[in-house]
Structures are given as C-alpha cells and as structure tokens.
N, C-alpha and C positions, 0 to 999 in steps of 0.2 A: 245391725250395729249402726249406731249415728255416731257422728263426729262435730261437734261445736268447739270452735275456740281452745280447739285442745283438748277437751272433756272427752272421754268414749262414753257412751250408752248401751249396754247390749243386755241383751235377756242372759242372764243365768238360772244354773238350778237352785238356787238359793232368791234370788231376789226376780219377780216379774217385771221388765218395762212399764208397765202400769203404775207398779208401786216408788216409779223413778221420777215420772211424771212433773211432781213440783219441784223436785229439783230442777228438773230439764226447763220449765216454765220458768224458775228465778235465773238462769244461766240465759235467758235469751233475754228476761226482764235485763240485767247486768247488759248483755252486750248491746241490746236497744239504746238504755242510757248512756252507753260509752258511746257508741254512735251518734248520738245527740248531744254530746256536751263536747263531741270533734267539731262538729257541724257550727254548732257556737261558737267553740275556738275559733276555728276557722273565717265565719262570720264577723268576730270582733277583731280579728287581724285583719282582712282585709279594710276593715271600715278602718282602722288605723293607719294602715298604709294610705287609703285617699286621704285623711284626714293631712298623715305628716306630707303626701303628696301636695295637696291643696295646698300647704303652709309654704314650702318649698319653693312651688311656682310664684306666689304669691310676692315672698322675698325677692326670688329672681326676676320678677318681673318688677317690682319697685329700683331696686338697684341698677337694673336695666336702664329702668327711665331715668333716674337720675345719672346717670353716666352720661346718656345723650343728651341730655340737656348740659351735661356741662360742656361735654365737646360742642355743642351747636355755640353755647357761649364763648368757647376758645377761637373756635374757628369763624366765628360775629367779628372778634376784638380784633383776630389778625386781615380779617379784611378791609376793620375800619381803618389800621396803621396802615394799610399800604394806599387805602383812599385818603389819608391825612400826607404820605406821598406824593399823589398826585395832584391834591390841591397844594404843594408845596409846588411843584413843579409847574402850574397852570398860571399859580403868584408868579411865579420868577419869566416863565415865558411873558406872561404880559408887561411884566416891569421892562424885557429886552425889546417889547412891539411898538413901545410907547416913543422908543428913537428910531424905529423900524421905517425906513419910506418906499418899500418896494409897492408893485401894485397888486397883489395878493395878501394885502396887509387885512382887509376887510374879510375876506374867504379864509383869512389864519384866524380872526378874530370869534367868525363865526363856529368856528370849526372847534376852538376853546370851551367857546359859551354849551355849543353841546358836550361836551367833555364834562366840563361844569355839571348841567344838569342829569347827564347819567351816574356820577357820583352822586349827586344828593339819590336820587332814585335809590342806587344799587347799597348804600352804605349804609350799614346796621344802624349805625348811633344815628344818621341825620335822618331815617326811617324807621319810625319804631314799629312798625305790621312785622319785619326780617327782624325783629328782637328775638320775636316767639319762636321757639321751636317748633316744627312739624312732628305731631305726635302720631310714629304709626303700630300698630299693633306687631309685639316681638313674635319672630319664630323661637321654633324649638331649636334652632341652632343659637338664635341670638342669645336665648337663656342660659343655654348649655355651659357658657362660663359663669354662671353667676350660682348652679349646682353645686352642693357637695360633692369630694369626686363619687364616693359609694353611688349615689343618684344617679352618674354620668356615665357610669358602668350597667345601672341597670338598664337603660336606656327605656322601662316603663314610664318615665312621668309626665310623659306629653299627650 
C-alpha cells in the first residue's frame, strides 16, 4: 500500500498496481507543481517584504534626518539668542568700564575682548561652519520611531 497526499495505492484483485501507475505519476506531477508554485509564493513574498522593508527604512531614515536637522537648527538659533545676551551684557559692562578707574580696569578689559571673541567663535549665526548639521548614520533605535508600529513589532527591519 502507498500513501500520497492522501491518495492510497494498493494492489487489488480487480485492478494491478501497475495499471495505477499514471495515475500515481500525475498525483506526484500535482504535488511537485504545488511544491513549486509554494516555493514561488513564498519567493515573491519575501522579495516583497525586503522591498516594502527597503521602502520603510528608506522613509525612516529621511524623516530621521530631517528632524535632526531641524533640531540642530532650533538648538543653532537658541544659542545664538543667548550669545546675543552676552554681547548685550559685554555692551553694557564696557559702557560701566569706561567711568571705571580701578587698577584692574585693563585685566577686566582684556578679559571682555576674550569673552568677545569666544562668542564670535562659538555662535551659529556669526560662524557659518556650526550652521551645518553633523550628519551621522541612524540606528535601528533612532529609526524605530519613524516605523509603522506593525514594523516595530516585527522587529525584522533592521
């Protein structure tokens, strides 16, 4: 007795195994081709899943960067208002040095002018090189919100 897919095969005294033969032949042809057209499925669903994967990251990794670019800009603009602070504050100490007759007036003055030029140094606006954002390559954490959540659950996409 064989057993395929369900099918028995067995000798009777009515019919020989022999005379069963193509049948038994087209029942493996059938399950060969079901075999092969899983194999496929299976084939073009993965290629789909990297595909809408690829797509995925792709987005996430765009959105990414524009997020950090715009915080690098938020956080540019509020360094320049508190160096627009300090050159308020460096105006008004020298407007009070200018009636000033102590003898560390020259050592306060000096001490200003470096003040002065670490602000231009450190300050976005008056140094355009600290405009640019530092671009670095996202993790799989840094993307993870920028995921569908399905995606974030599968935790495949990285």
């Amino acid at each position: 007795m064989t057993k395929m897919n369900g099918d028995h095969y067995r000798e009777g005294k009515r019919q020989r195994l022999e005379e069963k033969l193509p049948e038994v032949f087209r029942t493996l042809e059938i399950y060969r081709l079901g075999l092969e057209a899983a194999a496929r499925k299976k084939a073009f669903e993965k290629a789909e899943y990297e595909r809408l994967r690829a797509e995925a990251i792709e987005e996430a990794t765009h959105r990414h960067e524009l997020e950090q670019r715009w915080q690098h800009f938020t956080e540019a603009s509020a360094k320049s208002r508190e160096f627009e602070e300090h050159r308020g504050f460096i105006a008004k100490a020298m407007e009070t040095l200018e009636s000033y007759e102590g003898e560390d007036k020259e050592e306060i003055l000096e001490y200003l002018d470096w003040a002065k030029c670490n602000i231009e140094r450190l300050d976005p606006a008056a140094n355009p090189k600290l405009l640019l954002p530092k671009a670095k390559e996202p993790t799989a954490a840094d993307l993870e919100q920028y995921l569908p959540a399905r995606d974030q659950r599968s935790r495949g996409w990285y």
